[in-house]
C-alpha positions as CSV (number, residue, x, y, z in Angstrom):
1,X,43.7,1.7,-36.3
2,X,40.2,0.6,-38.4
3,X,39.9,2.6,-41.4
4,X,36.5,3.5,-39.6
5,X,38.3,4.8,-36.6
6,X,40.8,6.8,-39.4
7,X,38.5,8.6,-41.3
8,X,36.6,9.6,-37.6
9,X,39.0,11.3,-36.7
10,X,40.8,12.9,-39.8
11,X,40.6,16.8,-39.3
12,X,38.6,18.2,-42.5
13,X,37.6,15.1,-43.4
14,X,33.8,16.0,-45.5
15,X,32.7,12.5,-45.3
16,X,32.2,13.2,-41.5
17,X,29.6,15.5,-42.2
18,X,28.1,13.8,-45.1
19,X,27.9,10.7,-43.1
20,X,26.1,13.2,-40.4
21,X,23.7,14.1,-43.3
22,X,23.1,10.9,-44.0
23,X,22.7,8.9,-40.8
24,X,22.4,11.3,-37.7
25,X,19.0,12.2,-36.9
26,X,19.9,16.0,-35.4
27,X,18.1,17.5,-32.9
28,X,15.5,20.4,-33.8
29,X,17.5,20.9,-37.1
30,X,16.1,21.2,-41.1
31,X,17.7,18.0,-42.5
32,X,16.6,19.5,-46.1
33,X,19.3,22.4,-46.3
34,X,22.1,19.9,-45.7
35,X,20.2,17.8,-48.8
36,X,20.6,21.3,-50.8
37,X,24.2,22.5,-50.6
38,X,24.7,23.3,-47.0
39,X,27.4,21.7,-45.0
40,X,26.9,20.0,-41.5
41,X,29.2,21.9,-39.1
42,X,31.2,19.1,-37.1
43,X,33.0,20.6,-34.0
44,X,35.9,18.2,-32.6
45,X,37.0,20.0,-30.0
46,X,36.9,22.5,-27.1
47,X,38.8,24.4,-25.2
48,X,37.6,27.2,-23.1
49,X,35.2,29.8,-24.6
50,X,36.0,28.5,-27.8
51,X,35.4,25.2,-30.5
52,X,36.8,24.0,-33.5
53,X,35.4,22.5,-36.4
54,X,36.6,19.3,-38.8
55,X,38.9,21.9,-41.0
56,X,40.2,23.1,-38.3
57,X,38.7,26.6,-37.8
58,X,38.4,28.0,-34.2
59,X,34.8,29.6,-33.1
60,X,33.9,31.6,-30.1
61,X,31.2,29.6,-27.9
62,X,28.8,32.5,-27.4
63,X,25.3,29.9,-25.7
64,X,27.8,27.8,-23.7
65,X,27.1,24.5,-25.9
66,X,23.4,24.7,-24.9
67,X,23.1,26.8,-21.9
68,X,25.7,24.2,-20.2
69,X,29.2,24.7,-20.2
70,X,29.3,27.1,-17.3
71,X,33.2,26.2,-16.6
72,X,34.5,26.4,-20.1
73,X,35.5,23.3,-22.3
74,X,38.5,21.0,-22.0
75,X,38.3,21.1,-18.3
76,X,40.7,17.6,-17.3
77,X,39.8,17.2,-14.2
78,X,36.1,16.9,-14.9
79,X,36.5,14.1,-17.3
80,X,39.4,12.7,-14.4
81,X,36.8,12.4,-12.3
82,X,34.6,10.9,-14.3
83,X,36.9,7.8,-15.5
84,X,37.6,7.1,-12.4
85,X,34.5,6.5,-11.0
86,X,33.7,4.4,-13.7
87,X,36.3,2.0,-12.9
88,X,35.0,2.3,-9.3
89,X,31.2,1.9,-9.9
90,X,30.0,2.4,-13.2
91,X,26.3,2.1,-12.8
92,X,23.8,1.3,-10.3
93,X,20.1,2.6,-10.1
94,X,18.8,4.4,-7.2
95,X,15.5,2.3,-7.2
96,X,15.5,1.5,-4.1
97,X,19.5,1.5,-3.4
98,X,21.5,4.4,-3.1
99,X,25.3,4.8,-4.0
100,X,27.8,7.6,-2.5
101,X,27.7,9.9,-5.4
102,X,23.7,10.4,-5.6
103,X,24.0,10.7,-1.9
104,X,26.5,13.2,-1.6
105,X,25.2,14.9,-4.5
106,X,21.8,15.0,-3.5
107,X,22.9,16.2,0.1
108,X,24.7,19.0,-1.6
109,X,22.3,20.4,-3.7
110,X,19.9,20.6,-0.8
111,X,22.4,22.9,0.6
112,X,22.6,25.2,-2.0
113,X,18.8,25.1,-2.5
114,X,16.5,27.6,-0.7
115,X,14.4,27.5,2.6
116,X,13.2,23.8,2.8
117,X,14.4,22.4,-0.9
118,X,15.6,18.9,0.5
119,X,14.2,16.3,-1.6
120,X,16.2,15.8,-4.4
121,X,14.9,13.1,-7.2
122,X,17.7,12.9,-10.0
123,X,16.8,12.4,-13.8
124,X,19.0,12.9,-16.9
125,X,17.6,16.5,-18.5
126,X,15.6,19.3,-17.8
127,X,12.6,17.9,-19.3
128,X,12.4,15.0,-17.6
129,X,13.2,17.0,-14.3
130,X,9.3,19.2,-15.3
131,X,8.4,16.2,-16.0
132,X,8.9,14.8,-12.7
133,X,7.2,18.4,-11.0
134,X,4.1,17.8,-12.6
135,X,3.9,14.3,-12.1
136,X,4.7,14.9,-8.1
137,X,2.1,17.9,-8.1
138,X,-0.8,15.8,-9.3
139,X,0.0,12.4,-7.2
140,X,1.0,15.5,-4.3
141,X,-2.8,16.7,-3.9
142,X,-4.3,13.5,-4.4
143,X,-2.6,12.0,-1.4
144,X,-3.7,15.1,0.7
145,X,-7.4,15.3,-0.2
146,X,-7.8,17.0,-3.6
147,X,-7.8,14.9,-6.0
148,X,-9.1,17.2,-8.7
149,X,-5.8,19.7,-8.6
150,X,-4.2,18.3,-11.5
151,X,-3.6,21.9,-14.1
152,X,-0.6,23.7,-14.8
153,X,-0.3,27.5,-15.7
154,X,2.9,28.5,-17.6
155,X,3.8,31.2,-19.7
156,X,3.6,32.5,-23.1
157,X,6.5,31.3,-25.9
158,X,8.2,29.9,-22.6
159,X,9.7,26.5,-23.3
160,X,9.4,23.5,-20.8
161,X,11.1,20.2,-22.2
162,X,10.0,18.0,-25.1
163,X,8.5,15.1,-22.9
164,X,4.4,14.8,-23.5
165,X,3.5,16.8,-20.3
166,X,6.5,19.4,-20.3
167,X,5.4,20.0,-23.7
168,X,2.3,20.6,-22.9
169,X,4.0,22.7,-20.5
170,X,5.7,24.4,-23.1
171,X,4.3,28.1,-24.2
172,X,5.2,27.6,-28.4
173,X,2.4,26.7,-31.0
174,X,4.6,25.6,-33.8
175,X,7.0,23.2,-31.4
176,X,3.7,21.2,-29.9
177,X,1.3,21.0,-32.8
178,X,2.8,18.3,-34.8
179,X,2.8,16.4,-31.6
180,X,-0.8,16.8,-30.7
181,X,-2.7,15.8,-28.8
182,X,-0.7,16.5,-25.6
183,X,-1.4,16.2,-22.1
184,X,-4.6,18.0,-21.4
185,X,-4.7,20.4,-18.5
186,X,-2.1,23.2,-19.7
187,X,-2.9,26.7,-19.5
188,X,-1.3,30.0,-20.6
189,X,-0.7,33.2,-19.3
190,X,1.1,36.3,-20.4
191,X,5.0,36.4,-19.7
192,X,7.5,39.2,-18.4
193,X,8.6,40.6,-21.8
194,X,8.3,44.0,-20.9
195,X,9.6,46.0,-24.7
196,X,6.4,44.4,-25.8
197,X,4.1,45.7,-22.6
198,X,1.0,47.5,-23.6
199,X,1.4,51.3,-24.2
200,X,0.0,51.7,-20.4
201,X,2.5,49.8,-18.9
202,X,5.8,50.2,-20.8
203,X,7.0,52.9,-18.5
204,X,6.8,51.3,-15.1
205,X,8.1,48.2,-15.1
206,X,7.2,47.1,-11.6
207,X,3.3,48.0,-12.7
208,X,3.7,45.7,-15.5
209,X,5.1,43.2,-13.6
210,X,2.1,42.9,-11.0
211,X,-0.2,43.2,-14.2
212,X,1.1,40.2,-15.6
213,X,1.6,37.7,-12.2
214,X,-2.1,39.5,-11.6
215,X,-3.1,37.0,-14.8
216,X,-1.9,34.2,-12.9
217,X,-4.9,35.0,-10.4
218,X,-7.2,35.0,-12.9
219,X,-6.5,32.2,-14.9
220,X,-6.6,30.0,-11.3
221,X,-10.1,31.8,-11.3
222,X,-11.1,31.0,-14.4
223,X,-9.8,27.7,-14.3
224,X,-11.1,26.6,-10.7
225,X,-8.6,26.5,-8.2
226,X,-9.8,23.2,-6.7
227,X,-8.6,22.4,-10.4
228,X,-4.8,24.0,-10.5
229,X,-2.5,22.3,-8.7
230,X,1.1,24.2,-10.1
231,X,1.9,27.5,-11.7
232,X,5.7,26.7,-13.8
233,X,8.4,29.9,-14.4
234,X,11.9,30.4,-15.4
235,X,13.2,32.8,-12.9
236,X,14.4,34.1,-16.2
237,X,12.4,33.2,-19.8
238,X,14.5,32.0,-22.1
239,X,12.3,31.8,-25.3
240,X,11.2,35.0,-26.8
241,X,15.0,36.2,-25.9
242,X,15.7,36.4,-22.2
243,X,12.7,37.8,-20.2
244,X,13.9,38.5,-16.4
245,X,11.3,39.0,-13.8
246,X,10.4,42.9,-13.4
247,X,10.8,44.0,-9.7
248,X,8.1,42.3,-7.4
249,X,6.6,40.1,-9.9
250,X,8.2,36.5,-8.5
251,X,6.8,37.9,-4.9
252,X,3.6,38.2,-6.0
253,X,3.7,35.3,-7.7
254,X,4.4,33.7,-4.8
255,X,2.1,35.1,-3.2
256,X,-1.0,33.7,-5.7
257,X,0.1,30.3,-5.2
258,X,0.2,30.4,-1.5
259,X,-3.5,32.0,-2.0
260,X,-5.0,29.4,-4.0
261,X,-2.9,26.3,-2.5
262,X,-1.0,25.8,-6.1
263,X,2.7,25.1,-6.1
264,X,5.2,27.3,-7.2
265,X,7.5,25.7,-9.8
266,X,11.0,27.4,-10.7
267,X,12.0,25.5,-13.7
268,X,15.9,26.6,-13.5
269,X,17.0,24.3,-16.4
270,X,19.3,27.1,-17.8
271,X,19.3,29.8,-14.8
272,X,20.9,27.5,-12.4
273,X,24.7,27.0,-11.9
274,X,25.7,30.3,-12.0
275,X,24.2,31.7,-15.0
276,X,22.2,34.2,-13.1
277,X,25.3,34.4,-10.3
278,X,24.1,32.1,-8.0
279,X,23.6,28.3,-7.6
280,X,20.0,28.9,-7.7
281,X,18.7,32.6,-9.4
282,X,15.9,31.7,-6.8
283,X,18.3,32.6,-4.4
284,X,18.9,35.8,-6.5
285,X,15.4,37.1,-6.2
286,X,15.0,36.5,-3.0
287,X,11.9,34.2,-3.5
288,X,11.7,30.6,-2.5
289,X,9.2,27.9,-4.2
290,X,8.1,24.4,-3.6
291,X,10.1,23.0,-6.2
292,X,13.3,23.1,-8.5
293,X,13.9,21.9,-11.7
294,X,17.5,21.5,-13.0
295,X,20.2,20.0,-15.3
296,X,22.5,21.3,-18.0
297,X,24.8,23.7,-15.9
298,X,24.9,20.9,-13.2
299,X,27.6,19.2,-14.2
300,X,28.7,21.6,-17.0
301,X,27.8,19.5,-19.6
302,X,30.5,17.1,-19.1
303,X,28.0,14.0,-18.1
304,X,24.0,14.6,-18.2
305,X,22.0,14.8,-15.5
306,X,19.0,16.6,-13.5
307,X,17.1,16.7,-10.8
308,X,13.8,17.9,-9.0
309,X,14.3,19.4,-5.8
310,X,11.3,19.3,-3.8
311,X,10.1,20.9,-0.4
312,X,9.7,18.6,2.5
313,X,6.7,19.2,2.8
314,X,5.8,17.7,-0.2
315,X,7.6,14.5,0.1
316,X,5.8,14.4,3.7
317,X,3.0,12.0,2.6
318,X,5.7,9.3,0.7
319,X,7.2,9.0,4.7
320,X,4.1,6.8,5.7
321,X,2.4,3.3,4.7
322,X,2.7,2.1,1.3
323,X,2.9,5.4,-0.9
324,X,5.7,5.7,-3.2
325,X,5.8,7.7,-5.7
326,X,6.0,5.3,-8.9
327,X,8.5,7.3,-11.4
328,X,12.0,6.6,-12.2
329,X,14.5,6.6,-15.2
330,X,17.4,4.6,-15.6
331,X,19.9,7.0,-15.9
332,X,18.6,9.1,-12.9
333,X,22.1,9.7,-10.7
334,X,24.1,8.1,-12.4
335,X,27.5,7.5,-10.4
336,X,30.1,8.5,-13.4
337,X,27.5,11.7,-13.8
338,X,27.0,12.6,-9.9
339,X,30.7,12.4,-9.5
340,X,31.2,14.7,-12.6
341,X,28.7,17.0,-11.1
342,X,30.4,16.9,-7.6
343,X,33.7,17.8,-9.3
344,X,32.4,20.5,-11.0
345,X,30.4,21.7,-8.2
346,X,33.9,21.8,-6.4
347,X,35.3,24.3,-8.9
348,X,31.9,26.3,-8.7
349,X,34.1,27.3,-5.2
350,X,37.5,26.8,-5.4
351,X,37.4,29.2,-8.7
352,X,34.2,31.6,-6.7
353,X,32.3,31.4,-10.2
354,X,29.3,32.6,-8.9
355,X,31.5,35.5,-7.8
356,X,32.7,36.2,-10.9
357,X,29.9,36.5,-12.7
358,X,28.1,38.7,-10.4
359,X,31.4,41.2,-10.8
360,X,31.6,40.6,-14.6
361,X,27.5,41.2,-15.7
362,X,27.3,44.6,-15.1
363,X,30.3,45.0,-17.8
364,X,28.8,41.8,-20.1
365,X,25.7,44.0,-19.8
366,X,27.3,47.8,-20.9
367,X,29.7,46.0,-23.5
368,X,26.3,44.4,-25.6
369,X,24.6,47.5,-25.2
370,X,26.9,49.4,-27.1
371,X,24.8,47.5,-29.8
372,X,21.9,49.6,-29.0
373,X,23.2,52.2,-31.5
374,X,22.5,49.7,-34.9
375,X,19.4,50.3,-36.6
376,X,18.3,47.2,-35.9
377,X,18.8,46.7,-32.4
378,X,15.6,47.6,-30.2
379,X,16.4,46.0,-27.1
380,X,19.0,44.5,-25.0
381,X,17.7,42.2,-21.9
382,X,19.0,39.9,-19.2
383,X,20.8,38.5,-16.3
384,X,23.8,37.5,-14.8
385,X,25.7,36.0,-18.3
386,X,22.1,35.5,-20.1
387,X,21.5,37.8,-22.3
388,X,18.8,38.5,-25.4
389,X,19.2,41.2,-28.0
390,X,15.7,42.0,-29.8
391,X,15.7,42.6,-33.6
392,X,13.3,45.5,-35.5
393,X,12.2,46.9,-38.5
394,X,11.9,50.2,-36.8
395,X,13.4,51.2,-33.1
396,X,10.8,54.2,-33.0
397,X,7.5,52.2,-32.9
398,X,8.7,48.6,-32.2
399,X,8.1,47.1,-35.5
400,X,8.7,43.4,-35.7
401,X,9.5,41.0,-38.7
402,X,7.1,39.1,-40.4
403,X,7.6,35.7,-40.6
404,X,8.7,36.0,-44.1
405,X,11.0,38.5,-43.1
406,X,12.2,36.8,-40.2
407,X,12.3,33.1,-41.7
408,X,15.4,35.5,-44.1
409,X,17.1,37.5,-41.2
410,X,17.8,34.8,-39.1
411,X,18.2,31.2,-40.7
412,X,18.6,32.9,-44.8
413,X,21.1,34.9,-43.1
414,X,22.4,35.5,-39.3
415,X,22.6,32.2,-38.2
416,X,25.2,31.1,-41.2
417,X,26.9,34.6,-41.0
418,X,27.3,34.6,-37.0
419,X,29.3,31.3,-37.6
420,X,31.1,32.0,-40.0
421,X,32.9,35.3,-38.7
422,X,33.5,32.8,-35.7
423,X,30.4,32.9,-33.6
424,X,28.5,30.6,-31.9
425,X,25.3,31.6,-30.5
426,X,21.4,31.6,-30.8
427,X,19.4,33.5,-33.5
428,X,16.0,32.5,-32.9
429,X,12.2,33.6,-33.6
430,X,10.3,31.7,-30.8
431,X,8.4,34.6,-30.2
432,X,10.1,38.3,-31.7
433,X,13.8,37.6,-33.4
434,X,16.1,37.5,-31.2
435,X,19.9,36.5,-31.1
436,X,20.8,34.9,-27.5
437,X,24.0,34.6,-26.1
438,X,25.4,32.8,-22.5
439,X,28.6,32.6,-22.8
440,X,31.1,30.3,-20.4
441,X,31.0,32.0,-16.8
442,X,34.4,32.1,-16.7
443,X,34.8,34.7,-19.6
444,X,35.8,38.6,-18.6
445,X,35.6,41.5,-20.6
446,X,38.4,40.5,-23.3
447,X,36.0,37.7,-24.4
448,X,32.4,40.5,-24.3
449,X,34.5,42.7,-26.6
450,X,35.1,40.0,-28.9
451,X,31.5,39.0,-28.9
452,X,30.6,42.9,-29.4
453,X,32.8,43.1,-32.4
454,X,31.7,40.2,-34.0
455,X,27.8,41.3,-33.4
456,X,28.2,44.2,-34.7
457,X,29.9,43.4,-38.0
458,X,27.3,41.0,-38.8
459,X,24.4,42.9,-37.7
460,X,25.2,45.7,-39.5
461,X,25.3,43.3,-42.9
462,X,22.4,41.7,-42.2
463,X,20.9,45.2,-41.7
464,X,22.2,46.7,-45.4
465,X,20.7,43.2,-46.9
466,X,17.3,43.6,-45.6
């Protein structure tokens, strides 16, 4: 053993984390704190609902890694799977080829995917997956005669991917303006968070929902609709803390596009996999699109990969002549991660996950609202095993945090606390503070209390400290 390899793997070893502090360039993170006493967290290992750090301390994975780990950690069979197609076939592009794996897969996913979702193009992320959508929209409408359909509407504070055009994509100010300029052709329209619906609305949710697909309409209006050529929406927001769709609002939203000839876009990075109880939450609602974008819960986070899945009708025009559509990645379908994904895909049914989960929210759902009697708490939202819990100043009138106030509640405070009383999870301020939470879909109610518990002792701190 290299004295490299030693000091790797050494349990509470701090020069893992200083060499992190040094050397690792982390995602979305504020290198300066670890440059001013704080400690980069190193987990080593999962197992379950729950990961342990360097020293050894055990943590309860309350956001599922990133939205991902649907069937828990340390899952052998999954990383079986994957060393043994490695030995078989490690790599090979589907440019112009094809390999069992991507086949299989691809066939697979077209079964789970609704009405006529059968074109399935793979790529490595979510972002590269709205990528893709976009890209297909606009090369889509020039091939059938209207060339000038190249926009995209998409919600407020809703995040897309970190690609130029899914960025663009992407509802958040402060996450695209150091970036800029981006991908013209973006526009915005108001989202589903109905706690912060206009006085008018707040007491009918189904009215507020047709109010705000209604802007939808407009903005196509306003915008030209020989000019739009796709409206993008999480079936459930994530940013801005875990917006579902209020009864009838995906309909109608339907609905508008099939007005205006504009495609309908689910982007289902996080919802799909069984977060929502289903493969698809598009299957959920009841409400089929033109196209689906996907990764993370795929293959449970235990290879990366994604995919567009696209209606027949709009791979139609690539059947004939010369057209292709001229976009790829390298990684796209990958054989080690299509096999992973197949395995996992396997357990989806052999364990009935999505059955699980659709037995188990109801109870995820009572067991976090039992937080609704905190002072701080003004709301509790979501879906399936997605949930977002709103923080306020005052549960009365609404009062939010200013930024000031919520730069110290959630990273001066919450976000270390959470952790260190052994929880994992989101506390975020893209849009109102929230703290997220999507814990592994195979967790029951023994795990909800836990999360509960923990919730609650920290949120009542953090509210004695304001």
């Amino acid at each position: 053993m290299t004295a490299t390899t030693q000091y790797l793997i050494e349990p509470g070893n701090d020069r893992m984390a200083n060499s992190a502090r040094d050397h690792l360039w982390m995602h979305f993170t504020r290198h300066s704190s670890y440059y001013e006493g704080g400690h980069v967290p190193v987990i080593v290992k999962g197992d379950g609902a729950y990961i342990w750090d360097d020293h050894g301390k055990k943590y309860f994975d309350g956001l599922s890694g990133l939205f991902v780990v649907q069937v828990g950690h340390g899952r052998r069979e999954l990383a079986a799977v994957g060393a043994k197609q490695a030995e078989e076939l490690a790599f090979f592009p589907i440019w112009s080829y094809a390999h069992p794996r991507a086949i299989e897969l691809a066939e697979r996913l077209a079964h789970y995917a609704p009405g006529d979702l059968n074109r399935v193009f793979f790529t490595t992320g979510g972002g590269e997956a709205v990528e893709t959508a976009w890209k297909l929209a606009k090369q889509f409408f020039k091939l059938t005669g209207k060339p000038t359909k190249h926009k995209v509407i998409s919600r407020a504070i809703a995040y897309h991917g970190t690609p130029q055009g899914a960025l663009s994509i992407t509802g958040i100010p402060d996450a695209k303006i150091p970036f800029e300029p981006l991908v013209p052709g973006a526009v915005k329209v108001p989202n589903t968070n109905f706690y912060r619906a206009e006085e008018e609305y707040r007491h009918d949710e189904k009215l507020f929902g047709l109010w705000a697909a209604n802007r939808i309409a407009e903005a196509i209006e306003f915008e030209g609709p020989d000019s739009v050529a796709a409206v993008f929406v999480e079936p459930v927001q994530n940013s801005g803390g875990c917006f579902p769709p209020p009864p009838g609002y995906l309909e109608r939203v339907r609905e508008i596009c099939d007005q205006y000839d504009v495609l309908m876009v689910a982007d289902e990075t996080i919802t799909a996999f069984g977060r929502i109880g289903d493969m698809f939450a598009m299957n959920r609602f009841g409400v089929t699109p033109d196209i689906i974008t996907c990764a993370k819960g795929m293959s449970s986070g235990y290879s990366a990969i994604g995919a567009m899945i696209a209606s027949e009708r709009l791979f139609e025009p690539f059947k004939h002549g010369t057209t292709s559509f001229l976009h790829g990645y390298t990684w796209g379908g990958h054989p080690v991660a299509a096999a992973v994904a197949l395995a996992n895909l396997d357990l989806f049914e052999s364990e009935g996950i999505n059955e699980h989960v659709l037995a188990n929210e109801g109870n995820f759902r009572r067991t976090l609202d039992k937080l609704n009697d905190l002072p701080i708490v003004g709301d509790v939202r979501g879906a399936g095993y997605f949930y977002g819990i709103e923080l306020v100043k005052d549960k009365v009138t609404r009062e939010t945090f200013n930024d000031d106030e919520a730069e110290r509640l959630l990273r001066g405070f919450l976000s270390k606390a959470l952790f260190d009383n052994g929880l994992y999870c989101r506390a975020d301020d893209r849009g109102d503070p929230v703290v997220q939470l999507a814990p592994p879909l195979t967790c029951g109610q023994k795990e909800f209390d836990e999360i509960e518990g923990i919730l609650r002792s920290v949120l009542t701190e953090a509210w004695s400290v304001l």
